[in-house]
Structure formats: structure tokens, C-alpha cells
C-alpha positions as CSV (number, residue, x, y, z in Angstrom):
1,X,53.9,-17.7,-26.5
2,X,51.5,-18.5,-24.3
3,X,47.5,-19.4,-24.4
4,X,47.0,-16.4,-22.1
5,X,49.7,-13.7,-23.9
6,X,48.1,-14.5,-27.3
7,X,44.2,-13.9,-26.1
8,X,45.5,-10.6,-24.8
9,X,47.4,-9.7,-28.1
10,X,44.2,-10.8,-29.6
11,X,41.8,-8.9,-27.7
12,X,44.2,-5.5,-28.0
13,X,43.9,-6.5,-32.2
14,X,40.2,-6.5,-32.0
15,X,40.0,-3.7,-30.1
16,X,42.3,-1.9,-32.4
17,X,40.1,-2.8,-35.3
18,X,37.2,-1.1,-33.8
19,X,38.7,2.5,-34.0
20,X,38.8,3.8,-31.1
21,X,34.8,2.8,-30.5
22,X,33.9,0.8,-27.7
23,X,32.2,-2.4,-28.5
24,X,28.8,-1.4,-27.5
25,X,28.9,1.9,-29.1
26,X,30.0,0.1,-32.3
27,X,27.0,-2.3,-32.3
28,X,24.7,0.3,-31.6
29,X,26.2,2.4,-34.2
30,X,26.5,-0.6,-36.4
31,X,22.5,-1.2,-36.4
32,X,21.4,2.2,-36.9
33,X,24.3,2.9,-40.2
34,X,24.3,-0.7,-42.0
35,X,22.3,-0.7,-45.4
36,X,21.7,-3.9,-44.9
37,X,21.5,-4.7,-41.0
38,X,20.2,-8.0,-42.0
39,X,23.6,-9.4,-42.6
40,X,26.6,-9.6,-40.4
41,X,27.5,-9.5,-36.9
42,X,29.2,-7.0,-34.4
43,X,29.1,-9.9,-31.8
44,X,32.7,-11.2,-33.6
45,X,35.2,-10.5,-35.5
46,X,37.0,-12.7,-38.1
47,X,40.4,-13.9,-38.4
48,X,40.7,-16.6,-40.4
49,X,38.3,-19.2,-41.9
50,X,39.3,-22.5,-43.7
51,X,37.0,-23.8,-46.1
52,X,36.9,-26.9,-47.0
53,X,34.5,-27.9,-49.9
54,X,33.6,-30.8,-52.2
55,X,31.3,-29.7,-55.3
56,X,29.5,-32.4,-57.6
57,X,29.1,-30.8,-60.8
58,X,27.0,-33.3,-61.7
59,X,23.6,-33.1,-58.5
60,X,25.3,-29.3,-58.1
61,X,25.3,-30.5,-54.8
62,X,28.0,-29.0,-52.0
63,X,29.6,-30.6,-49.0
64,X,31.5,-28.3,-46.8
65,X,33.6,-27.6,-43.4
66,X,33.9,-24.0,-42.1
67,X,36.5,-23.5,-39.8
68,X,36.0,-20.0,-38.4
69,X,38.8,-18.3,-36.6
70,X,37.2,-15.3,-34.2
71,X,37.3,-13.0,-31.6
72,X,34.4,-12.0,-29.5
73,X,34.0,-8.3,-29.4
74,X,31.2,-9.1,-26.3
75,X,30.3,-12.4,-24.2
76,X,28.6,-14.3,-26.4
77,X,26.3,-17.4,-25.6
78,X,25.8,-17.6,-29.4
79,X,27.6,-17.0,-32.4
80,X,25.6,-15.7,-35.1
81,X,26.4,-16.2,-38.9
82,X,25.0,-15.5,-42.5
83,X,23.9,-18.9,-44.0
84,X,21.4,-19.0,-47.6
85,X,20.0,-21.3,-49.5
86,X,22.4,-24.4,-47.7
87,X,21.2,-26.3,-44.1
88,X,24.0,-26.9,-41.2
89,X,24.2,-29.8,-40.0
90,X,26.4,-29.5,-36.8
91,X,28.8,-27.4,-35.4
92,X,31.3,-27.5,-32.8
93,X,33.1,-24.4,-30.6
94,X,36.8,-24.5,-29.3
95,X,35.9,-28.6,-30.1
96,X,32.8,-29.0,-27.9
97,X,29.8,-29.9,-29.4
98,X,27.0,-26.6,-29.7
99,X,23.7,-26.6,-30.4
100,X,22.4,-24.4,-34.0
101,X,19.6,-22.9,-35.0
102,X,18.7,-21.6,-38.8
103,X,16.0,-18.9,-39.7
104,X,15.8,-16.2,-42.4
105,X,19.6,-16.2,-43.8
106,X,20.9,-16.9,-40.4
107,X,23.2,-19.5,-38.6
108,X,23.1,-19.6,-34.6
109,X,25.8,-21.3,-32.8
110,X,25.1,-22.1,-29.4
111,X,28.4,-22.9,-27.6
112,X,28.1,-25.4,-24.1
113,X,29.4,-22.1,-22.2
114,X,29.5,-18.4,-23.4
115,X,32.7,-16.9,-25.5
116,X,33.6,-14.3,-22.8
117,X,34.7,-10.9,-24.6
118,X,38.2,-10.7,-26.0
119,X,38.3,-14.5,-26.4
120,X,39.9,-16.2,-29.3
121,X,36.9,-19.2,-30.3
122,X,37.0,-21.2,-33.8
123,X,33.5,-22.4,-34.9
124,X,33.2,-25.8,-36.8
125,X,30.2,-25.7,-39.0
126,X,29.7,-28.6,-41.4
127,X,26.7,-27.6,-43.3
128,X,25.9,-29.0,-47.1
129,X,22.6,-28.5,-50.0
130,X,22.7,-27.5,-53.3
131,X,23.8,-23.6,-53.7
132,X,22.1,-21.2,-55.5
133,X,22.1,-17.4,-56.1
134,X,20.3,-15.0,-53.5
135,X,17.7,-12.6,-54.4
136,X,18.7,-9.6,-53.6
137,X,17.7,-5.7,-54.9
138,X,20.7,-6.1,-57.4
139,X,19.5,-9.1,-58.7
140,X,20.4,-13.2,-58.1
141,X,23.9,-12.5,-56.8
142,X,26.9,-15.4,-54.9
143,X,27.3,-19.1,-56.4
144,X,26.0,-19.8,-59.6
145,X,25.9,-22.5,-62.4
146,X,28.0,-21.8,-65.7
147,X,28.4,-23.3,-69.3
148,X,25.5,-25.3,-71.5
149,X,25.2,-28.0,-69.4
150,X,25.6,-26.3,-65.8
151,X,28.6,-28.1,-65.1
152,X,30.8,-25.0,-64.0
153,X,30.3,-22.7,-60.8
154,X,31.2,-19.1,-60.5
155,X,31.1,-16.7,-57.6
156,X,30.0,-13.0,-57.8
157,X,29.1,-11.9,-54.2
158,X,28.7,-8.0,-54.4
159,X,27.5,-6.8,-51.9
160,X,25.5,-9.7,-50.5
161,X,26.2,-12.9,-51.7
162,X,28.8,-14.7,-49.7
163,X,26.4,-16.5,-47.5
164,X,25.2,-18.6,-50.7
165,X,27.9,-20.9,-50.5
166,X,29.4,-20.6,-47.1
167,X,28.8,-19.1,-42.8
168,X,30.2,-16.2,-42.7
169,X,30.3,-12.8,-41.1
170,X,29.0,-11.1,-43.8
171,X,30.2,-7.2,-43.3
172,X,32.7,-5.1,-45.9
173,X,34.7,-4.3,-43.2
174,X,35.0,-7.6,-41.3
175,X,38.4,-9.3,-42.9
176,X,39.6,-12.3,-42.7
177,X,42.5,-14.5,-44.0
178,X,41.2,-17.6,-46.2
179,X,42.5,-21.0,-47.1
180,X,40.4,-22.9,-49.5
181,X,40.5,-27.1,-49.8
182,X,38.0,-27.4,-52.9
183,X,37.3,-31.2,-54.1
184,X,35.6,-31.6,-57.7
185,X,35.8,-34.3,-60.3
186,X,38.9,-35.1,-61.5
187,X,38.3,-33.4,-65.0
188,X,37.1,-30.1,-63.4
189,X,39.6,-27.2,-62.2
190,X,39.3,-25.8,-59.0
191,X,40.2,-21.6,-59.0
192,X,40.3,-19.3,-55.6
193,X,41.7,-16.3,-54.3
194,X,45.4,-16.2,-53.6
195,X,48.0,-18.7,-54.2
196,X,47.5,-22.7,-55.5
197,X,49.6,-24.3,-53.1
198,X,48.7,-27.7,-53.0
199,X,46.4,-29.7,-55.9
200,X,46.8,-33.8,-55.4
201,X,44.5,-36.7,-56.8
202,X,42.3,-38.4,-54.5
203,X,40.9,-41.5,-56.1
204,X,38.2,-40.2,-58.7
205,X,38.5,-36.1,-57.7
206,X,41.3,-33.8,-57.1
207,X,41.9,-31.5,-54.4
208,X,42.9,-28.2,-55.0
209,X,44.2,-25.8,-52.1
210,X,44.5,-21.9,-52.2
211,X,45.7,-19.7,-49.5
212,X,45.0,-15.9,-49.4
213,X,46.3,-14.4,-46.4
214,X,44.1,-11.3,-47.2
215,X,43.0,-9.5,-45.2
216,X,39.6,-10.0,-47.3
217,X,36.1,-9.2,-47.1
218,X,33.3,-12.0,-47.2
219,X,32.1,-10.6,-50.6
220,X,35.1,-10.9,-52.2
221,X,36.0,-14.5,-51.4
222,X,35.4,-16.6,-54.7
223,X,35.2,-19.8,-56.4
224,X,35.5,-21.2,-59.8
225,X,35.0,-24.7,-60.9
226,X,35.1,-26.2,-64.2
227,X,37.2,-26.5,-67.4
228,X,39.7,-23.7,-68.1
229,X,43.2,-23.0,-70.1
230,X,45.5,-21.2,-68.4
231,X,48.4,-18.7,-68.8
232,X,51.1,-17.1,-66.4
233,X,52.9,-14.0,-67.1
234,X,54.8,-12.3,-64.4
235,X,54.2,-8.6,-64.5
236,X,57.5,-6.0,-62.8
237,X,57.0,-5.5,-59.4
238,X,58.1,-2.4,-57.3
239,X,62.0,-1.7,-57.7
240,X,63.8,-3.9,-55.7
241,X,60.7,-6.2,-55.1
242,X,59.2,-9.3,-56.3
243,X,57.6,-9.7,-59.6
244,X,54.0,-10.4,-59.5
245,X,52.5,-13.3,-60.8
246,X,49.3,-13.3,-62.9
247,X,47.5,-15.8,-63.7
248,X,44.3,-15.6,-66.3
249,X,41.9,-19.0,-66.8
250,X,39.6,-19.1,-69.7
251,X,37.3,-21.6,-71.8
252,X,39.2,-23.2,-74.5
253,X,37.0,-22.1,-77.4
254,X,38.3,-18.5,-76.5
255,X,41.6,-18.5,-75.6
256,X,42.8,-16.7,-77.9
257,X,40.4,-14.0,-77.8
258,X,40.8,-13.9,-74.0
259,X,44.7,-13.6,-73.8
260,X,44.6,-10.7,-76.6
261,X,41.8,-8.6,-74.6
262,X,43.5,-9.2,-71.1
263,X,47.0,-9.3,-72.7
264,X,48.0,-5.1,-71.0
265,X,47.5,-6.4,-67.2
266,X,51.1,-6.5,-66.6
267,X,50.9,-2.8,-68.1
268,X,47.8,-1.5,-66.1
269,X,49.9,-2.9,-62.7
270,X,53.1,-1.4,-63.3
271,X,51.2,2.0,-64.5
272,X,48.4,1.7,-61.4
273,X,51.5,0.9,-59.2
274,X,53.1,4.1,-60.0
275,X,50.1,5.9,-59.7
276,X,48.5,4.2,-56.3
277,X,51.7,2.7,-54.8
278,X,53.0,-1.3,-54.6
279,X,50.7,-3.8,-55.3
280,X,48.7,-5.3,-52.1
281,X,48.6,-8.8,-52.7
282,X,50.6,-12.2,-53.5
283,X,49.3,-12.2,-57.0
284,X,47.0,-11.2,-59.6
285,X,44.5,-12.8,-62.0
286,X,41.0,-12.8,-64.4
287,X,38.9,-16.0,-64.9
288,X,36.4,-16.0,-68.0
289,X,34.0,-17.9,-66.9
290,X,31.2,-19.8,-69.7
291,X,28.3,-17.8,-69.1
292,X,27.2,-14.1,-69.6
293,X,27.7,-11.6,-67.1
294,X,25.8,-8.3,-65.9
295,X,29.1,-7.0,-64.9
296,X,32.4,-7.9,-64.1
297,X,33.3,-8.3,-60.5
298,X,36.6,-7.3,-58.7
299,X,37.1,-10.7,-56.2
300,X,40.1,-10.4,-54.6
301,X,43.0,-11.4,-56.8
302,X,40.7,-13.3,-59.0
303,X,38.5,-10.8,-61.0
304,X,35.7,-12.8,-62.7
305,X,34.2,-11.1,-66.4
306,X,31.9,-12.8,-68.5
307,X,32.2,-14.7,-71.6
308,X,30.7,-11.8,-72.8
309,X,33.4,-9.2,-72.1
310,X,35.2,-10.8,-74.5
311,X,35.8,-10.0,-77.8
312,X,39.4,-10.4,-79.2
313,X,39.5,-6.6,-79.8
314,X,39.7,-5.5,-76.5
315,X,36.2,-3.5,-76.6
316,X,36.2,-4.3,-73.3
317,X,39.6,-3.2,-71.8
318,X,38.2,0.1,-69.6
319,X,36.5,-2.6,-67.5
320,X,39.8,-5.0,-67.6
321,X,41.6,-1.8,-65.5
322,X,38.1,-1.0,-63.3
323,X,38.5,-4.8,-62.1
324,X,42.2,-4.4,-61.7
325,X,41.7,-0.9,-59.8
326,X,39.9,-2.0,-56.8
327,X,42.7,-4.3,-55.9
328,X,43.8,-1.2,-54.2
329,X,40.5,0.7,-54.0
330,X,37.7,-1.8,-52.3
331,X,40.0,-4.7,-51.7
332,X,43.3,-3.6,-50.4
333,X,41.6,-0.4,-48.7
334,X,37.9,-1.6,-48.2
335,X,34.7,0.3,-47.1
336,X,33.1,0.5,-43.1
337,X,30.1,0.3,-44.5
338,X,28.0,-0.1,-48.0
339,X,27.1,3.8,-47.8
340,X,30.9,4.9,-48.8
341,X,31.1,2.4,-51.8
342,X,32.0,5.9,-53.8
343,X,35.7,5.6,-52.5
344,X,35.5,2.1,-54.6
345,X,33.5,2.6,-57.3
346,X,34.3,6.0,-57.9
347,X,38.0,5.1,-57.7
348,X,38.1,2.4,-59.9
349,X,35.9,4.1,-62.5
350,X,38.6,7.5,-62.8
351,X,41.4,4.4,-62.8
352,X,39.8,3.8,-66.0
353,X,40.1,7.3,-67.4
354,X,44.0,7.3,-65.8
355,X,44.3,4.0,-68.3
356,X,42.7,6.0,-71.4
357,X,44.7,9.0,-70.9
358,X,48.1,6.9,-70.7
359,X,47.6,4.7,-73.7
360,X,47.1,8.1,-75.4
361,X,43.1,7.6,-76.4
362,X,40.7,10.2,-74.7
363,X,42.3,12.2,-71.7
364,X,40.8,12.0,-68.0
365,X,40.1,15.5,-68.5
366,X,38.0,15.3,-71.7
367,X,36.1,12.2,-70.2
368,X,35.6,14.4,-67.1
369,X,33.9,16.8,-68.8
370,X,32.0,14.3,-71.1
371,X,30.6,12.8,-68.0
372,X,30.0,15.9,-66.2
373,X,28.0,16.8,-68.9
374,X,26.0,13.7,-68.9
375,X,25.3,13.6,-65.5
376,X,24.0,17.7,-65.1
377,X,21.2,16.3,-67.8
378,X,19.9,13.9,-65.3
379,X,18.1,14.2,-62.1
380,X,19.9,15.9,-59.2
381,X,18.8,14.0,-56.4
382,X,22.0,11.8,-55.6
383,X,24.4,12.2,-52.3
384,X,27.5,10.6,-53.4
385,X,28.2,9.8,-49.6
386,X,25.0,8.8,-48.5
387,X,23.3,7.3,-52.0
388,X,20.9,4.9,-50.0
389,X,21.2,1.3,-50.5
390,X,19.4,0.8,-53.5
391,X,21.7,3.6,-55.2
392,X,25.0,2.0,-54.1
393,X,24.9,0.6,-57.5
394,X,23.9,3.8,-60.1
395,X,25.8,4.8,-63.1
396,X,25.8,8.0,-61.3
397,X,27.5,6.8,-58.0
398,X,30.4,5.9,-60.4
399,X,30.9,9.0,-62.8
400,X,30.1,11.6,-60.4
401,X,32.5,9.8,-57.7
402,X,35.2,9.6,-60.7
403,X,34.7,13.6,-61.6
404,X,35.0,14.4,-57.8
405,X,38.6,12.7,-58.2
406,X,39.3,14.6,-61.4
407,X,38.2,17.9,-59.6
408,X,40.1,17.2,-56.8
409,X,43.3,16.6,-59.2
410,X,42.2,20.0,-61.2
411,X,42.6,21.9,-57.9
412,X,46.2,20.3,-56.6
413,X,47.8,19.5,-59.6
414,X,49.2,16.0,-60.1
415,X,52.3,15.9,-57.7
416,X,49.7,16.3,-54.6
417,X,46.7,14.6,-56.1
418,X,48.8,11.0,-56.7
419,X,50.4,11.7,-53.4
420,X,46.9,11.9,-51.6
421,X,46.0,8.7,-53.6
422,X,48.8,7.2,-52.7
423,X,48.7,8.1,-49.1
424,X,45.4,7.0,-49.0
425,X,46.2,3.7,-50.1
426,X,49.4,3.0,-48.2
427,X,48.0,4.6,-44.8
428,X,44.8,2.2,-45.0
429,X,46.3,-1.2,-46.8
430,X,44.4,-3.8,-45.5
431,X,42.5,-2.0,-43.3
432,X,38.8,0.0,-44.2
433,X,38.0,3.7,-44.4
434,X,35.3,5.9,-44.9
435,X,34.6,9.0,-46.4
436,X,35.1,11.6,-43.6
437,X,38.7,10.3,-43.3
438,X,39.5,10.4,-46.7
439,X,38.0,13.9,-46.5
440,X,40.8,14.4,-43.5
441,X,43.1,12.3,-45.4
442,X,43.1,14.4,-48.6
443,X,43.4,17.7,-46.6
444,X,46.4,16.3,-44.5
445,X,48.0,15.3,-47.4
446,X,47.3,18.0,-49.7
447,X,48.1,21.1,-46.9
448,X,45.4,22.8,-48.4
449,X,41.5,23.4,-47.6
450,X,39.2,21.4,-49.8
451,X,37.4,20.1,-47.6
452,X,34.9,22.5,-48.6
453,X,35.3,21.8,-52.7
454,X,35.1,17.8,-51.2
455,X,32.3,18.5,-49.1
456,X,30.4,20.1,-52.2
457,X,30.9,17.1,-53.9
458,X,30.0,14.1,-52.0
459,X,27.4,15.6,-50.1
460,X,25.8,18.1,-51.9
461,X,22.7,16.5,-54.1
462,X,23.5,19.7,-56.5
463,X,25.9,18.7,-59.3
464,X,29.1,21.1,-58.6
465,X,31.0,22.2,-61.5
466,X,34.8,21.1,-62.4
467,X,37.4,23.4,-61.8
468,X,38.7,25.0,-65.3
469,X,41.7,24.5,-65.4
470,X,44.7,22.4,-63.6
471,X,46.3,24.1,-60.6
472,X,50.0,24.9,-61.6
């Protein structure tokens, strides 16, 4: 194929991905919608980036490489990028040399001549410090220290934390593929999303390699180092398909703990891939990690949970099938923008109810109504659609997206409900949606008008009530 036939394949891609929007329109658009117009870029989108890392857990200091595989979306004459907390030191475009420029979270790459629109560029950013967490209104979020003596590294980027550890364009619905070269002392572990395809010995450290082919957001690229035990199970896949390999990593000291409490994955994916459809990716995984979490977080293939989540009774287990969840709903099938982060959170959260019901403890239905309950006693003053960004992460966002599922299911009865679900799902794998399509999506699927009892629901800052009783 040749240089010229691929730009145009490339250009007609990035064009696709826009939606039908022209390029200016989705900028302007872009600026005006984004919780957080701070961080990202509609100047580019990414295809692939290559990171390659060295980490001394000793200085916590970090060496990297980005190799960023774009397409302008407009003539640029510079490349901007989300960059925290770590200085770059040079950078090069389509191999020429460009000049940078760092302020405020942000990495300018000035290319010798402008990236004309529809152009395939890669960016070479070399760029190095010691990482640390960004403040953010959730909280420190993105790469942190783990264990007693700080000699492990975790990453937990929701919603803003990518940049803490490397450039990026850092929007939900900007996805990429991602290879990962990681180099750490030779009696430290390097985890990442995807697949280990490569880990070889290089004098005193080891490199480990990972490939994910995605397609995956910037906050749900992650990175583990330190000392783990491992186990490999492989869970049923579809009929006729590949199993799925899973693969959990875990301090020593609770091993055993660890494999009992995470022990029903291969159950939750056979179960969630009846319910939802095949699942997306190569591969599956948890990683305990030696420090105490807030929260679980649902990286991509990899979901990280806290030493604390474990206690060898499986106390925790709702939040082992939340994590597990969003590898359809947020990962697989990811958000346009912060605002509709109901259509992950609110998914994953009635996953956990589906789990419940099917391991014959409380039904969806009962935990429906106990929610429901709970939430009519608190202040109405919540649009599930349009929470604001400092709500994208209240308890409420969660149950009251979860009971606008479960009312949705009272109304069409299971055979239609699963069917929008998994319509949803396959129509949207590895792409992004928001929730006016859903809205479409449901009513499509379902040949029936709720838009109206959806509509109440997501919109409304009223609580509605749940339908009585299951349509027959």
C-alpha cells in the first residue's frame, strides 16, 4: 500500500471517528461540552503510542520514550499534549527535530513545518522526573508509590490522571492502541494492560513488554511495578471461541486470601458474557497492589483493588464484578465525554445486582427497591445525564443510573432488556457513545417508546418511581 493510499484511508478513519461532525464544529463543540477543557486536544487524534519506560524504585525516578502515532484532525503547526508533574526533554515529528514548550499540564510540540489536516505524524517525546499523583477534585489520582518502603508503583488514572506518568491526549473518547517496554530492577515485576509478550534480562534489570491493541482510553492505560505472585486460569470463552486468559498478581503475604476473594472471575465472565455478549479483549486480569485504596479502578484488562479489598471472605466480591463490568461498559464501549459517565457507572453498578441475583443472595429487584428507597431520602437535585463535573463521581450517579436500568428491564421484560444491553455493546465495541444514542439505541432495539420513561430518568432532577411489576 502506498504512502499516499494509507493517508487517505487514514484521514477517511479520522473522519469517521468524528461522527458525522466536521472538525471545526467538533472543536468548537468540544470546548463548550468538556468538564474538563483543560485536558486533551481536538487538534489530533490517537492511533497508537509506544511507551517505553525505565522506573528506579529506588530515586522513584522515570526515564521514558513516547512514540505517538496521530492523525491531524486540522493543520497543525503544534501538537499539543497533557504532560504533569514530569519535564520533556526533546521531541522529534515524522523524525525531524521540533521545538517544545511546557506550561500548566501542557506539552507543545512545534514541528519544522505544520501537520497539514488528514496527515498521519508520530511524535517522539523523550521526557523524564520523578512521577507523582495529580491533584485533582477527586483527590491525588495517576502514578503512585506502593508498599512500606515505596518501592512499588501503581496506576489509577480516573478521570484525569494519565498525564502523571506519560504525553498524552488525554480525552475518554480519544483511543489508542498501546505497547508498553517497561525496564525496572531485576527483582521487581513489571504488569500492563494486554498481553506479556516479551520479558528478557538486560544486565542488572529486566524488560518487560505488553501489547494491548485496545482501542483504549488515556485513563485507562496502567502500570504496576513491584513484587507480585501470580496465577493463570483460563475462563470459557464464547462457543466456538477462544478461552480467555486471566491473570491475577498479588503480594505474597496474601495470596491466599487474594485467590479465594477473586477466585468467581471465570464465573462473573461466562455469566456477564451471556448477559452483555463476548468478551472485548485479549485477556482479563486483577492486581492487588500493597497499599490501601479509595476504590478500585476498572484499567483496561488489568483492574487494580487495594490491599484493602481483600479479605479472604470475599466481603468484597460486588466490587470484584463492578471492576469486571466496565470491561464492556466504559472500556469496550467508552464515554464522548465525562458528563455521560452514568452509561459506565451506572452499568457496572446494576452488573453488580445481575451478580447478586445469580448467585442466589439478594435479587436486582429487591436491591432496586432498597436503593430507590435510599436515594428518595436524599436531596433531589441530581441530573443523571448532566451531573456536573464534580458529581461525575456521587453515590447517587451510581444507584440511580443502576435503578434507571432495572426500570428499564421492569418495563420490557428480560428477553428485550438483555437484547438492548447487548446491542448496545456489540453496536459500539470499541468505539464511544453517549446518552442520547443509547436513548435511540434502547428504543430501536426495544420497538417500543420509552424514551419518555428514559427521558424521566436521566434528566429529570425529580426521583421517578420503578415500575411495579415486570412486563410479561
Amino acid at each position: 500500500m502506498t504512502r499516499c493510499t494509507r493517508r487517505s484511508l487514514v484521514r477517511v478513519a479520522a473522519l469517521s471517528a468524528l461522527g458525522g461532525l466536521a472538525v471545526a464544529d467538533r472543536e468548537t463543540t468540544g470546548r463548550r461540552d468538556r468538564y474538563f477543557p483543560q485536558h486533551g486536544s481536538y487538534g489530533h487524534d490517537t492511533l497508537a503510542y509506544d511507551l517505553r519506560i525505565a522506573y528506579d524504585s529506588v530515586s522513584g525516578r522515570l526515564a521514558g520514550t513516547a512514540l505517538i502515532q496521530a492523525v491531524a484532525l486540522r493543520p497543525l503547526d503544534r501538537i499539543e499534549l497533557d504532560l504533569s508533574r514530569l519535564s520533556a526533554h526533546a521531541a522529534h515529528v515524522d523524525g525531524r527535530a521540533a521545538r517544545i514548550r511546557q506550561r500548566q499540564g501542557k506539552l507543545y510540540v512545534m514541528p519544522s513545518q505544520p501537520v497539514a489536516a488528514g496527515e498521519l505524524f508520530t511524535a517522539r517525546v523523550r521526557y523524564g522526573g520523578r512521577p507523582a499523583p495529580i491533584r485533582s477534585p477527586f483527590g491525588s489520582i495517576g502514578w503512585d508509590r506502593t508498599g512500606d518502603s515505596h518501592d512499588g508503583t501503581l496506576v489509577a488514572s480516573q478521570p484525569l490522571g494519565a498525564p502523571s506518568w506519560f504525553p498524552c491526549n488525554d480525552r475518554p473518547d480519544d483511543k489508542a492502541a498501546y505497547t508498553f517496554r517497561v525496564t525496572v530492577p531485576r527483582d521487581r515485576q513489571a504488569l500492563a494492560n494486554g498481553t506479556l509478550t516479551e520479558c528478557r534480562s538486560e544486565g542488572s534489570t529486566e524488560v518487560w513488554t505488553y501489547h494491548h491493541p485496545g482501542p483504549m482510553a488515556t485513563y485507562l492505560a496502567a502500570l504496576y511495578t513491584g513484587r507480585f505472585q501470580h496465577d493463570s486460569v483460563l475462563a470459557p470463552g464464547p462457543p466456538g471461541g477462544k478461552p480467555i486468559p486471566v491473570h491475577n498478581a498479588y503480594p505474597s503475604r496474601i495470596a491466599e486470601a487474594a485467590r479465594h476473594d477473586l477466585g468467581r472471575q471465570p464465573d462473573m465472565l461466562r455469566h456477564f458474557s451471556e448477559l452483555f455478549g463476548p468478551y472485548p479483549f485479549e485477556a482479563y486480569g486483577a492486581v492487588v497492589v500493597d497499599a490501601d485504596l479509595g476504590a478500585p479502578v476498572e484499567n483496561q484488562t488489568r483492574a487494580v483493588f487495594g490491599r484493602n479489598h481483600i479479605d479472604g471472605q470475599r466481603g468484597w466480591e460486588t466490587l470484584v464484578a463492578h471492576e469486571l463490568a466496565h470491561q464492556w461498559f466504559g472500556n469496550s464501549v467508552g464515554i464522548r465525554e465525562w458528563r455521560h459517565i452514568w452509561l459506565n457507572e451506572g452499568f457496572a453498578t446494576y452488573a453488580e445486582w445481575l451478580w447478586s441475583e445469580h448467585i442466589g443472595e439478594d435479587s436486582a429487584d429487591e436491591i432496586a427497591r432498597r436503593e430507590w428507597r435510599g436515594l428518595a431520602k436524599r436531596t433531589q437535585n441530581l441530573r443523571l445525564a448532566e451531573p456536573g463535573p464534580r458529581r461525575i463521581f456521587d453515590d447517587r450517579l451510581y444507584n440511580r443510573g443502576a435503578c434507571t436500568l432495572h426500570a428499564l428491564r421492569l418495563t420490557l421484560g428480560d428477553e428485550r432488556f438483555f437484547a438492548v444491553l447487548r446491542g448496545w455493546h456489540a453496536a459500539r465495541r470499541g468505539r464511544i457513545g453517549d446518552t442520547a444514542t443509547f436513548i435511540s439505541h434502547a428504543e430501536t432495539t426495544a420497538t417500543e417508546a420509552v424514551r419518555p420513561l428514559l427521558q424521566a430518568w436521566l434528566y429529570d432532577k425529580r426521583l421517578p418511581d420503578l415500575p411495579a411489576r415486570m412486563a410479561s
